[in-house]
Steps between C-alpha positions, in 0.01 A plus 500: 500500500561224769673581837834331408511809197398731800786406710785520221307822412571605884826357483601700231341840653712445848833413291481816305360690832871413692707569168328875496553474878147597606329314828180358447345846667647707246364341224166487613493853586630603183220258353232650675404173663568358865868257611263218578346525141836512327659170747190326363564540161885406555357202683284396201220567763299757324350498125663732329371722189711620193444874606617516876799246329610776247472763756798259713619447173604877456558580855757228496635582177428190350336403146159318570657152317743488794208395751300312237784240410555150620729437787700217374613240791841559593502155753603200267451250719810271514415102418505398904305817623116416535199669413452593889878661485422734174180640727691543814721661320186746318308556830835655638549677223157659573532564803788663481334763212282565789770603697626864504849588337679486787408202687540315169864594539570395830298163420792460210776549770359259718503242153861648464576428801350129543706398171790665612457303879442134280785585304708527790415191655554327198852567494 
């Protein structure tokens, strides 16, 4: 496998980590293996092997086709965005998976809240 499958493979493993509502600590002690170890394989950081992926698989309640599919792009670019647009818009996506559950709220406030400010002195 190539590191983009390892990151939509860690992708995958935090989105279904949040939606059982487990930190990254939990999991990994319920895995048997260390927090740094599981952020590394939600990063796409760390190689990982079809046995420690079943074992998150079943912690997470999850069939093992869930972390093994495709992530289809959900950005369709519009015709005047640009190629450097669609991967500013990817590399804050990422960083933002790296952030915990919490500050990736208040960053969406603060978005609320800039749209909400240009809206206001549009009118």
């Amino acid at each position: 496998m190539n590191n983009v499958k390892y990151r939509e493979i860690g992708y995958r493993i935090a989105i279904a980590r949040e939606e059982v509502g487990l930190n990254q600590k939990e999991l990994a002690e319920r895995l048997g293996i260390s927090q740094a170890t599981l952020s590394n394989y939600e990063k796409g950081k760390r190689r990982i092997y079809l046995p420690q992926l079943q074992k998150i698989a079943e912690a997470l309640g999850r069939p093992l086709d869930y972390f093994l599919q495709p992530i289809d792009p959900v950005i369709e670019p519009a015709e005047s965005s640009s190629h450097d647009e669609v991967k500013e818009l990817l590399q804050i996506m990422s960083e933002l998976n790296d952030l915990p559950r919490e500050e990736r709220k208040s960053v969406m406030d603060f978005i609320r809240w800039l749209k909400a400010k240009r809206k206001g002195e549009s009118t």
